[in-house]
C-alpha positions as CSV (number, residue, x, y, z in Angstrom):
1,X,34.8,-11.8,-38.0
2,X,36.4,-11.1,-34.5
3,X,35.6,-8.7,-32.2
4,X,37.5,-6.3,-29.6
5,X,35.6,-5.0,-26.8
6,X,36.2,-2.0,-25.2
7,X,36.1,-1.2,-21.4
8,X,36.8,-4.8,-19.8
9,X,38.0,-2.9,-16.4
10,X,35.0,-0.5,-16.8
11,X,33.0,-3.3,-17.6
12,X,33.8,-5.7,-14.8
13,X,33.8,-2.7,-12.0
14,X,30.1,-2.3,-13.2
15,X,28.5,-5.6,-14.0
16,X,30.9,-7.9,-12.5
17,X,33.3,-10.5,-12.7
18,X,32.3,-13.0,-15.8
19,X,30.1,-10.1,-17.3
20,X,32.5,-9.7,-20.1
21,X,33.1,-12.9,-21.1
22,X,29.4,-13.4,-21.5
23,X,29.3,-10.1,-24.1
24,X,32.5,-11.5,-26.0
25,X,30.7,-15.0,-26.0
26,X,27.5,-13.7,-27.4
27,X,29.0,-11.6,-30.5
28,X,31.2,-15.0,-31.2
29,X,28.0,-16.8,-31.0
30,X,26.1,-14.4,-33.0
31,X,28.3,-14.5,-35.7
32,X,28.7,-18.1,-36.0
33,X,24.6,-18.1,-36.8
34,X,24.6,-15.3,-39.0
35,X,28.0,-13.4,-39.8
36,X,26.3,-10.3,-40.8
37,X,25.6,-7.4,-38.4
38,X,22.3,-5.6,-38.6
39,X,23.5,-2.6,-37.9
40,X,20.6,0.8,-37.6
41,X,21.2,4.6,-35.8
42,X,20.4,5.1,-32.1
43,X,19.5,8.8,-31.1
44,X,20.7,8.3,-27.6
45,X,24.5,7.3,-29.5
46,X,24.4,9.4,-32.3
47,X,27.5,9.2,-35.0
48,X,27.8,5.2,-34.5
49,X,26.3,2.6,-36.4
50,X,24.5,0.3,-33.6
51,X,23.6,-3.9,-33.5
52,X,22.4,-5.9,-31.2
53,X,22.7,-9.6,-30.6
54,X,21.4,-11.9,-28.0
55,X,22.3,-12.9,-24.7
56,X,23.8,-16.3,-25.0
57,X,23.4,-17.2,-21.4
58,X,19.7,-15.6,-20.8
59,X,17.5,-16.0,-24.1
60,X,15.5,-13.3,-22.7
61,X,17.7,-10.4,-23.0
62,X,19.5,-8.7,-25.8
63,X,23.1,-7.1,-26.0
64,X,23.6,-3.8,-27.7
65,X,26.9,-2.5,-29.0
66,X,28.4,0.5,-31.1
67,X,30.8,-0.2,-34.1
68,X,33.3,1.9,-33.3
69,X,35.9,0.7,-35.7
70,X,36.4,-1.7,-38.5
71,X,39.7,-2.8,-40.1
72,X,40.2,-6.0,-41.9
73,X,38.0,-8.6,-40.0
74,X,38.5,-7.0,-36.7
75,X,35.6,-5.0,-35.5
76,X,36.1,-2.7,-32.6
77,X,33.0,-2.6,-30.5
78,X,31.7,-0.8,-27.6
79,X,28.8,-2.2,-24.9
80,X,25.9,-0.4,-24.6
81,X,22.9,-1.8,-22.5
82,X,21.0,-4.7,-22.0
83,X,17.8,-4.9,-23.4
84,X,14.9,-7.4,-21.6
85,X,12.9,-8.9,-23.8
């Protein structure tokens, strides 16, 4: 499974430089332990299926993402927040 996240620009203006690479290296991470997604409904994102892996970098904090699109292998994905643990 690979993964195309949305917003770099957005992204970097907001959390910084490197902040990006860390999301895109926790989903690849994520799915080399366990290639399914646990996906469940958010109320604050209605109409998207949401999943959530964790932070690579900081054990102590979770990534949350929308699947906004799926074709093939590819899943199109959007950041949410960061959740502390």
């Amino acid at each position: 499974m690979r993964f195309g996240l949305r917003n770099r620009e957005k992204i970097d203006a907001v959390k910084g430089q490197g902040y990006y690479k860390a999301l895109l290296d926790s989903l690849n991470e994520h799915v080399r332990a366990s290639p399914k997604l646990d996906l469940f409904n958010d109320e604050n994102y209605p109409g998207y299926p949401m999943f959530q892996v964790l932070n690579k970098s900081d054990n102590k904090q979770k990534f949350q993402f929308a699947l906004v699109g799926q074709k093939f292998d590819i899943c199109n994905v959007a950041f949410c927040k960061t959740i502390d643990l």
